[in-house]
C-alpha positions in Angstrom: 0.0 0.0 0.0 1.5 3.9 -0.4 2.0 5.3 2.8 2.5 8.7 3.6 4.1 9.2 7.0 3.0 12.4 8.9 5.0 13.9 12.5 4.0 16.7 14.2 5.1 19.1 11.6 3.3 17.7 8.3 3.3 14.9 5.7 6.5 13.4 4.8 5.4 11.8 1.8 7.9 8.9 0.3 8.1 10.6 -2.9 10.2 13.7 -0.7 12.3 12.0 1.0 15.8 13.1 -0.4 19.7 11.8 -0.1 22.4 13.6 0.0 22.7 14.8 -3.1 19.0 16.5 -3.1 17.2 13.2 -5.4 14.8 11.4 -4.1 15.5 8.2 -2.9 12.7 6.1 -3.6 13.2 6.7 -7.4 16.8 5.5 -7.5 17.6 2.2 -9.2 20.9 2.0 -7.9 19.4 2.6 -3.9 19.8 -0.8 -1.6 16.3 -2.2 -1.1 17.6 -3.1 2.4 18.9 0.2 2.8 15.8 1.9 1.5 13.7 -0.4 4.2 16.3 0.8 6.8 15.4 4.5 6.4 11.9 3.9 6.8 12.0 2.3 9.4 13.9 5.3 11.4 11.6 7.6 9.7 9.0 5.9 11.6 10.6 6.0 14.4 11.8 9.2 14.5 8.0 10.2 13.6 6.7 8.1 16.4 9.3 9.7 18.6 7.7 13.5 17.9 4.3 11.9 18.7 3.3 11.1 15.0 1.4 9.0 13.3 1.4 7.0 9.9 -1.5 7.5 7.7 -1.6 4.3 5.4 -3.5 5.3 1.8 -5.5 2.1 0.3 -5.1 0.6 -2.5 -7.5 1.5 -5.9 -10.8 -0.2 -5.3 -12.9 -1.6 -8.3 -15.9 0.8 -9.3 -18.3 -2.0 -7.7 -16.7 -2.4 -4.5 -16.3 1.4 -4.0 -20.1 1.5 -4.8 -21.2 -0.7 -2.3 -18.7 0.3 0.4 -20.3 4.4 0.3 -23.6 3.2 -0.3 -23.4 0.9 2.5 -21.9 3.9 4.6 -25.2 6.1 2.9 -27.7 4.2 4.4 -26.5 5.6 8.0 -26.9 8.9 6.4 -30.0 8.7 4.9 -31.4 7.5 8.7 -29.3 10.0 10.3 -30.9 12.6 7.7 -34.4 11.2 8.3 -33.7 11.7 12.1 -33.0 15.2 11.9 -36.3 16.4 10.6 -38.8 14.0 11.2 -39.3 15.8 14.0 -40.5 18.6 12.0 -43.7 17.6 11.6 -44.0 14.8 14.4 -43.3 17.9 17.1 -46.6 18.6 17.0 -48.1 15.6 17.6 -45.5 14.7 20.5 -45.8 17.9 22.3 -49.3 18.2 22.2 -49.2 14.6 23.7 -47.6 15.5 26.7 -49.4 18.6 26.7 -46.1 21.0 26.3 -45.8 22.6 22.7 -42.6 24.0 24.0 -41.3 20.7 24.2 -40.9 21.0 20.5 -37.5 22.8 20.3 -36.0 20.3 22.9 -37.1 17.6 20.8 -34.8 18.8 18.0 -32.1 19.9 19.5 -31.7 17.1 22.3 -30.7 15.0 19.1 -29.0 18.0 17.4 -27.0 19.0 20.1 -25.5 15.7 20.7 -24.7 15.4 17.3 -23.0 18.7 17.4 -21.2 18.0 20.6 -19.8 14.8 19.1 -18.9 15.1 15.6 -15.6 17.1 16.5 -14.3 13.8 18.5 -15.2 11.4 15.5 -12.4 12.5 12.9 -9.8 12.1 15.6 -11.0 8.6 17.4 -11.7 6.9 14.0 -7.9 8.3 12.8 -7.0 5.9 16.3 -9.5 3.0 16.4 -10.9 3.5 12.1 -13.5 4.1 10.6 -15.5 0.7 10.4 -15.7 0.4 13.8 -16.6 3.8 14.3 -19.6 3.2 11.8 -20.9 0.4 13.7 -21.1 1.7 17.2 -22.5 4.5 15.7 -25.3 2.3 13.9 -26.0 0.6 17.2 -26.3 3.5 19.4 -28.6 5.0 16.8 -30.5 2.2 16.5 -30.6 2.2 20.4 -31.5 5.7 20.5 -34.6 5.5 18.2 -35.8 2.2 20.5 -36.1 4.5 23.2 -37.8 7.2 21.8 -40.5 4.5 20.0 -40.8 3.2 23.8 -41.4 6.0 25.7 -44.2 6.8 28.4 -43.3 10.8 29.1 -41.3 13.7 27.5 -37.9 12.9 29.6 -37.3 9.6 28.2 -38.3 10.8 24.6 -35.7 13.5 24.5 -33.1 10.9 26.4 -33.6 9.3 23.5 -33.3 11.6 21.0 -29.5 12.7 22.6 -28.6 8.7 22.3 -29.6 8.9 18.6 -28.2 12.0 18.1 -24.5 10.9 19.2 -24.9 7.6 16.9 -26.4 10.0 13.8 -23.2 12.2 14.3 -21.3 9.5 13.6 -22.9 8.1 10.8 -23.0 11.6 9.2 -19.1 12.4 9.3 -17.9 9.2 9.3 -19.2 8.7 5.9 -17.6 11.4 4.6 -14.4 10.8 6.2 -14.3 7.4 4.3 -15.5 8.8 0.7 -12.1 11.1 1.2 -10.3 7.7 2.7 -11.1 6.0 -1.0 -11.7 9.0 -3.8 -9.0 11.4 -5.3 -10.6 15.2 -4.9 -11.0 15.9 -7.8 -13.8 13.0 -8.0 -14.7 14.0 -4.6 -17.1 16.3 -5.7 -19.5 13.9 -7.3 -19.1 11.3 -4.4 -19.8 14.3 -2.1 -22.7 15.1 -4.1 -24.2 11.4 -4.2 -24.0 11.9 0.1 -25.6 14.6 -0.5 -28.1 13.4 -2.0 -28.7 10.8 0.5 -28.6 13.3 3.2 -30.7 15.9 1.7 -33.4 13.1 0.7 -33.3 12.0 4.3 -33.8 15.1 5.6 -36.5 16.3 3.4 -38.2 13.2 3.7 -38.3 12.8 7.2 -41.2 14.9 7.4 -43.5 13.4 5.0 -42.2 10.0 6.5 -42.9 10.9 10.0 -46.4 13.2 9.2 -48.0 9.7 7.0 -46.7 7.2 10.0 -48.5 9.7 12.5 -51.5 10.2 10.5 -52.3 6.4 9.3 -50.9 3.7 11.7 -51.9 3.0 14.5 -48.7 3.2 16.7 -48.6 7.4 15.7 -45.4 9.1 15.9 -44.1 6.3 17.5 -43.5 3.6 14.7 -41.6 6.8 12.6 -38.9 6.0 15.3 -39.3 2.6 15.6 -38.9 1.4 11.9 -35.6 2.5 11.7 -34.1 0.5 14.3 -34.0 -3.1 11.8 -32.5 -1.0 9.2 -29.7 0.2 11.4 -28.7 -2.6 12.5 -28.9 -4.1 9.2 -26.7 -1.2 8.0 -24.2 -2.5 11.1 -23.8 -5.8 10.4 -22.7 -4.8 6.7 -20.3 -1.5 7.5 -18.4 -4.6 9.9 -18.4 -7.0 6.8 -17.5 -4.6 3.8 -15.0 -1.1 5.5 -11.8 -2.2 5.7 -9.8 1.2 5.8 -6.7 0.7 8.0 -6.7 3.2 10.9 -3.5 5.3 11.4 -0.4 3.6 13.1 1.3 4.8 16.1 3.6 3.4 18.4 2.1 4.6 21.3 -0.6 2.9 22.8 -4.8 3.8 21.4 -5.7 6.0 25.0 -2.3 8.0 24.8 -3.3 8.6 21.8 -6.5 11.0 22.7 -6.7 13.7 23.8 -9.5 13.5 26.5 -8.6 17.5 27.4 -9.5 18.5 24.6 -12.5 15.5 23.9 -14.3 16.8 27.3 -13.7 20.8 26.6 -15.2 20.9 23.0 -18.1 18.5 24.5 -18.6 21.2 27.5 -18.3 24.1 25.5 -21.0 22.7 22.9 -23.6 21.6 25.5 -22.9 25.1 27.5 -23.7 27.3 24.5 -26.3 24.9 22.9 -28.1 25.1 26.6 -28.4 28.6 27.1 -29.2 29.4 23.2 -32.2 26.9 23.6 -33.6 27.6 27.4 -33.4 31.3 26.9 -36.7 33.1 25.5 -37.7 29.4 25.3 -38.0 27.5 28.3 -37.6 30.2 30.6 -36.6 33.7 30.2 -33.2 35.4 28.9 -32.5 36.7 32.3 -32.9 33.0 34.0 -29.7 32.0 36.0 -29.3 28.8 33.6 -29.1 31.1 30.7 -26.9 33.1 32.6 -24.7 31.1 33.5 -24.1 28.8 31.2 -23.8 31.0 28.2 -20.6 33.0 29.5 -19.5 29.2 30.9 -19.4 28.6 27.4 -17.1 31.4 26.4 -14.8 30.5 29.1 -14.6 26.6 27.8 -14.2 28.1 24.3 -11.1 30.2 25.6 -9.3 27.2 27.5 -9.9 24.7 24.4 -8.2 27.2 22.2 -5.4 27.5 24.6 -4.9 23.7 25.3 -5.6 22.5 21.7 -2.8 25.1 20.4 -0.8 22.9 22.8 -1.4 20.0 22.5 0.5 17.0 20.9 -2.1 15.4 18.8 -5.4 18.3 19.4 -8.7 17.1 18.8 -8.8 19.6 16.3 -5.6 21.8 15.6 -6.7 25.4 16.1 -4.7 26.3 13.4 -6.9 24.6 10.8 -9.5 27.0 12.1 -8.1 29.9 11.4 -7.3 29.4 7.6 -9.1 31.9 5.5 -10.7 29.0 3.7 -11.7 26.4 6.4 -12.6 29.6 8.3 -15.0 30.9 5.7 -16.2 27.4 4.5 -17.2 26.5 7.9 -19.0 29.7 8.5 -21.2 29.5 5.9 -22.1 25.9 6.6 -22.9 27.0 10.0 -24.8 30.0 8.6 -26.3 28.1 5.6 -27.6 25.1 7.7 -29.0 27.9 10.6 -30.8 29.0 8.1 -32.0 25.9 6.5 -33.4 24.0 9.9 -35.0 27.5 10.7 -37.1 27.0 7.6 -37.5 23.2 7.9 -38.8 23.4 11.2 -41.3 26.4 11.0 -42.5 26.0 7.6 -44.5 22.8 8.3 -45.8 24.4 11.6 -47.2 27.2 9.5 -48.5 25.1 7.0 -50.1 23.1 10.1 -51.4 26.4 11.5 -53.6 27.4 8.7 -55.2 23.7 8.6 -52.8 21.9 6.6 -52.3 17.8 8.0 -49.0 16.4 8.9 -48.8 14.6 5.7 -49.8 17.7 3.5 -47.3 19.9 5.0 -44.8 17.3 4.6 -45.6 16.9 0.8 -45.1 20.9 0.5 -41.2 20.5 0.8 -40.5 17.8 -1.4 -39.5 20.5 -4.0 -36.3 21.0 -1.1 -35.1 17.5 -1.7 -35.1 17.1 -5.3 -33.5 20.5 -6.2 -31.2 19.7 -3.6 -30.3 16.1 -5.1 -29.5 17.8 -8.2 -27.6 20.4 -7.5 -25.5 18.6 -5.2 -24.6 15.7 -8.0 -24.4 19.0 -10.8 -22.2 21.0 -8.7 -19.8 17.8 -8.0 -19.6 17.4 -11.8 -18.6 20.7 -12.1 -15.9 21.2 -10.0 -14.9 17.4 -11.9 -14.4 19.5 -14.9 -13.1 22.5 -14.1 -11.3 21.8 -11.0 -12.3 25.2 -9.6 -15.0 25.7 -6.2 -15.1 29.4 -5.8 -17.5 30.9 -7.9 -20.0 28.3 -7.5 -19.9 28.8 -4.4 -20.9 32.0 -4.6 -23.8 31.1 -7.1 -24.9 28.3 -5.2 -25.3 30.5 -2.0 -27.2 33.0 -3.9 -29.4 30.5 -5.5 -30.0 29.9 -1.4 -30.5 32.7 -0.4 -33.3 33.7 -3.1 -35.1 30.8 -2.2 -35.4 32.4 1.6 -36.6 35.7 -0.1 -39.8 34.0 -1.3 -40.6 32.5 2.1 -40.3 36.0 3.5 -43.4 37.1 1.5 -45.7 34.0 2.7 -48.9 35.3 5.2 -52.3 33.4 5.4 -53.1 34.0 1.6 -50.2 33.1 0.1 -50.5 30.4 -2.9 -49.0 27.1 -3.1 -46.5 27.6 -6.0 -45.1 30.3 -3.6 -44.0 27.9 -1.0 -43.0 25.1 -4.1 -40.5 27.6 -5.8 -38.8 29.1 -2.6 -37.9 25.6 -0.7 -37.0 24.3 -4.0 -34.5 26.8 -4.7 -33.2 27.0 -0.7 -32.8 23.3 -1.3 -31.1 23.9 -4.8 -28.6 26.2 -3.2 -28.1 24.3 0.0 -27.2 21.2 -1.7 -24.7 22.9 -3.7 -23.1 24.8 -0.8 -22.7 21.5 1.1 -20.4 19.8 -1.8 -18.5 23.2 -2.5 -18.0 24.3 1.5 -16.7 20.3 2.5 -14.8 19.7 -0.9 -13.0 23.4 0.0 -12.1 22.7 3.2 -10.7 19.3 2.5 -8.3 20.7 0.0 -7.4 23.4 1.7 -5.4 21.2 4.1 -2.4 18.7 4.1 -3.6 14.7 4.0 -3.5 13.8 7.4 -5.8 16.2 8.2 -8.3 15.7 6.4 -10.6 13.7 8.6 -10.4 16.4 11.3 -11.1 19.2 9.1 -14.3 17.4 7.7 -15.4 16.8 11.4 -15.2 19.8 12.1 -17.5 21.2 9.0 -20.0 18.7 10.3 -19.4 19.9 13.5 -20.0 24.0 12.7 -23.4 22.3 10.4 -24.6 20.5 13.6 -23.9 23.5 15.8 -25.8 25.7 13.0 -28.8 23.7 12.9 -29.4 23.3 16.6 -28.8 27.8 17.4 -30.4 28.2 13.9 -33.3 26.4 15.6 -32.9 27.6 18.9 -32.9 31.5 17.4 -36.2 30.6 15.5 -37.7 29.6 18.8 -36.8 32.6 20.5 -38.1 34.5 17.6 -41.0 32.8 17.0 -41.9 32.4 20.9 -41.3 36.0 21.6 -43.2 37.6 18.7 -46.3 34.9 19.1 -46.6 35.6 22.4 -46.4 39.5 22.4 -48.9 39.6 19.6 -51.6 37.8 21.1 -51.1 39.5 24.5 -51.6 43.1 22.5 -54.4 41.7 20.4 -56.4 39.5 23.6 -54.3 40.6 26.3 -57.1 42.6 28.0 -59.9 39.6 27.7 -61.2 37.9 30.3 -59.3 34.4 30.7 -56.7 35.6 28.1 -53.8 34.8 30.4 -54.6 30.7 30.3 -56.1 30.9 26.9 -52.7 32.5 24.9 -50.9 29.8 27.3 -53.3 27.1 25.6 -52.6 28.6 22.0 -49.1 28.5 22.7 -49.0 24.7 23.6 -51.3 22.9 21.3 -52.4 24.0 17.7 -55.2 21.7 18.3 -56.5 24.7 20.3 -57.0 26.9 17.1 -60.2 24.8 16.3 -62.1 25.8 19.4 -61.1 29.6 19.7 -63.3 31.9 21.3 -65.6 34.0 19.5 -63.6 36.6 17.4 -60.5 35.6 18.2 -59.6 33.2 14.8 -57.9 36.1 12.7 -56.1 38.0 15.5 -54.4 35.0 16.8 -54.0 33.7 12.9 -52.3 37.1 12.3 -50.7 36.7 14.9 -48.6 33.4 14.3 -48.3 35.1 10.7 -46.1 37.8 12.2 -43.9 35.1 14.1 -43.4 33.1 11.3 -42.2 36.7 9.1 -39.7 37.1 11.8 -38.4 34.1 11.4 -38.1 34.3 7.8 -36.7 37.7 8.2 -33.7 36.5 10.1 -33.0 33.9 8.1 -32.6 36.1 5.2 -30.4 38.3 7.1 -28.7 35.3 8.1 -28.2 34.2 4.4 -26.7 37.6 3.3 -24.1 37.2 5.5 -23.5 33.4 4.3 -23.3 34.7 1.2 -20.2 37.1 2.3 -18.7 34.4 4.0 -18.8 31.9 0.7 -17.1 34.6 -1.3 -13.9 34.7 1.1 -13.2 31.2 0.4 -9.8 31.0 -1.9 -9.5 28.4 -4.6 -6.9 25.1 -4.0 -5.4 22.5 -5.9 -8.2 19.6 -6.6 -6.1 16.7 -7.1 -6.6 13.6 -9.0 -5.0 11.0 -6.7 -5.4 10.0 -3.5 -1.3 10.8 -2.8 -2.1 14.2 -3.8 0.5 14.6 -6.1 1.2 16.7 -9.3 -0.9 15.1 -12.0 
């Protein structure tokens, strides 16, 4: 197999290693084979000795094995996907069964949260233990997770079970990709990124329709949407063991001295502390409540230490330097933006659809425009950057493309058409498909070999952290403006006080208003939703700047990374 040998420095590929007289030793005839074993050998020692590691590239794979390798992997996406937003229109339904419509944002971020928490430790442990085995723990806990949630008798254990599902779906999401840049050169890497994609954006565009027709005709409700996917995960377990053989990274230093639990339990803390207070405050109970108090600034403070200690440390969880290159920089900022933006929409839309009368099912049918744009731009905007080798200005036109699409949601009210809602998710899907293969493939380029695992954890990581604020600033929106507009327009009626809280909690409420209330409070969820939609147009714009800082790389067209 090539092997490219990486200390604490770099890569040291084989091709660079030089003698004496400045040629490269590996390409000379006349160079002892016993000779040439000797000096790698005390390469890898020497690179073992400054805490590095060997990163051993796999051999070619047939076009059939490849295929069934990432598709294999896919599957875990697709559910991971489907898992993300089914709760987008099975909120509803759950909240209003334990009675607590505010339940609804710890629903999705109890899984989202752990995803994002997560993510950033699964580049770095599946560099140390590989990626198959990663895969399948991350396949059981899922299937584990979603078990619970199909099982459970109150609200707790529902969003205990979301978190367990939530760390094995982190998994499942960047291990995949970690694997298609394992096995494809990058400048194929588009297309394969685009065929995940696709299975990730038809997950999680179908979750709701899946999850809104299992609620509305089986007899088990919301809870067979969870409980269906269990088989298929283990199913997906059992094959990831049998078919991923990519060899983890060798070290001579044993697997736990090899992690760096500092860092693993500070970018855990710092995630939950932030991702706590974002989705508590104006939610769950007000911005000036000692637990949003204290454990946003907590947050900062675990943010400051894990910069200091990861700038330290031997083998970081993620090297802080990676961070702060213009391109991973901007390419994870829009991600984080982009996605914000894109869980704000998937989340409320349905509700608003559901709010003027709309079933599960229907408003899950009214975003399937979302996933099919998105499956084709993602595989298109692959191709592209196959032919031309160049990621920049797509970019830039893919983000637009997004950010158009959030301009026709801002004009939705109680009157609005159909085609309306059709032609803005489809292009917000069109564009956020394309930024997803263009922001990943960037970032993966922009950085030497070795790091290419951690760098790609870390996107997922800033798209997990977007989705579960974006959600958690939608809620605050939403809440705040609901709630100040029917206290304005009722606030003074007798009762009003328990009847807003009622309104609030369960949308099954809006059939049994009292008289003359039906347009005030319709009006009234109308203006919550245009907030929303406001801020994730403003949110967009600044994407959009972000995208456009990115700087164009080399897209090689070998694994080695070498001049073609």
């Amino acid at each position: 197999m090539p092997v490219t040998k990486v200390d604490s420095l770099g890569p040291i590929r084989e091709e660079d290693h030089c003698g004496d007289n400045g040629r490269n030793a590996s390409s000379d005839e006349h160079t002892p084979l016993l000779h040439s074993q000797q000096a790698q050998d005390q390469d890898q020692n020497q690179s073992d000795i400054e805490g590095g590691e060997t990163t051993v590239l796999v051999e070619p794979m047939s076009t059939a094995r490849l295929a069934l390798t990432l598709g294999t992997s896919y599957v875990g996406v697709f559910l991971g996907a489907i898992d993300a937003s089914i709760i987008a229109t099975l909120s509803a339904p759950i909240s209003s069964e334990f009675r607590s419509l505010r339940l609804l944002a710890w629903l999705a971020t109890g899984y989202l949260i752990a995803n994002a928490a997560c993510q950033p430790l699964s580049g770095r442990l599946t560099d140390i233990f590989g990626r198959g085995p990663g895969l399948v723990f991350s396949n059981v806990l899922f299937a584990a997770g979603n078990l619970i949630c199909g099982l459970a008798r109150d609200e707790k254990t529902v969003v205990f079970g979301r978190v367990v599902a939530g760390v094995g779906g982190g998994g499942l999401m960047s291990i995949s990709a970690f694997l298609a840049s394992d096995l494809v050169p990058l400048r194929k890497r588009g297309i394969i990124q685009g065929v995940g994609n696709i299975a990730y954006g038809t997950g999680a565009m179908l979750g709701g329709v899946f999850g809104g027709l299992l609620n509305d005709t089986s007899a088990w409700g919301w809870r067979l949407a969870f409980l269906v996917q269990v088989p298929v995960s283990l199913v997906s377990a059992v094959l990831v063991f049998i078919l991923v053989k990519v060899p983890p990274k060798i070290s001579s230093k044993s697997l736990l001295a090899r992690i760096d639990f500092t860092g693993s339990f500070l970018t855990v803390a710092f995630i939950v502390l932030l991702l706590l207070g974002l989705n508590a405050g104006g939610n769950m109970v007000p911005w000036t409540h000692p637990l949003v108090l204290t454990s946003i600034p907590l947050s900062l403070v675990t943010l400051a230490v894990f910069i200091w200690w990861e700038s330290r440390a031997a083998q970081p969880v993620i090297p802080v330097r990676l961070l702060v290159h213009r391109t991973v920089f901007a390419a994870c900022m829009t991600c984080l933006l982009c996605t914000m933006v894109m869980m704000m929409t998937m989340f409320y839309l349905p509700l608003y659809l559901q709010v003027l009368g709309y079933t599960t099912t229907q408003a899950g049918v009214r975003l399937l425009a979302a996933p099919v744009c998105m499956s084709v731009f993602s595989l298109g905007s692959g191709y592209i950057m196959k032919r031309t080798g160049r990621y920049v200005g797509l970019g830039i036109a893919v983000v637009f493309t997004f950010t158009l699409g959030v301009a026709f949601l801002v004009s939705l009210d109680e009157n609005s058409p159909d085609w309306v809602t059709f032609v803005g998710m489809g292009l917000h899907g069109a564009g956020y498909g394309g930024m997803l293969t263009v922001t990943l493939l960037a970032c993966i380029a922009a950085v030497d070999h070795e790091h290419q695992a951690v760098v790609t954890s870390a996107t997922y990581a800033f798209r997990s952290v977007g989705a579960t604020v974006g959600i958690a600033v939608a809620s605050a929106v939403y809440q705040n403006i609901l709630l100040a507009g029917l206290e304005d327009r009722f606030g003074g009626s007798p009762d009003a006080e328990a009847e807003i809280e009622r309104i609030r909690n369960d949308l099954g409420e809006l059939k049994k208003l009292p008289d003359g209330w039906h347009d005030g409070v319709i009006r009234s969820f109308m203006e919550a939703f245009r907030g929303v939609w406001s801020t994730a147009l403003g949110l967009s714009v600044l994407a959009l700047i972000c995208v456009a800082m990115m700087r164009q790389h080399k897209l090689h067209s070998n694994l080695a990374r070498q001049e073609d």
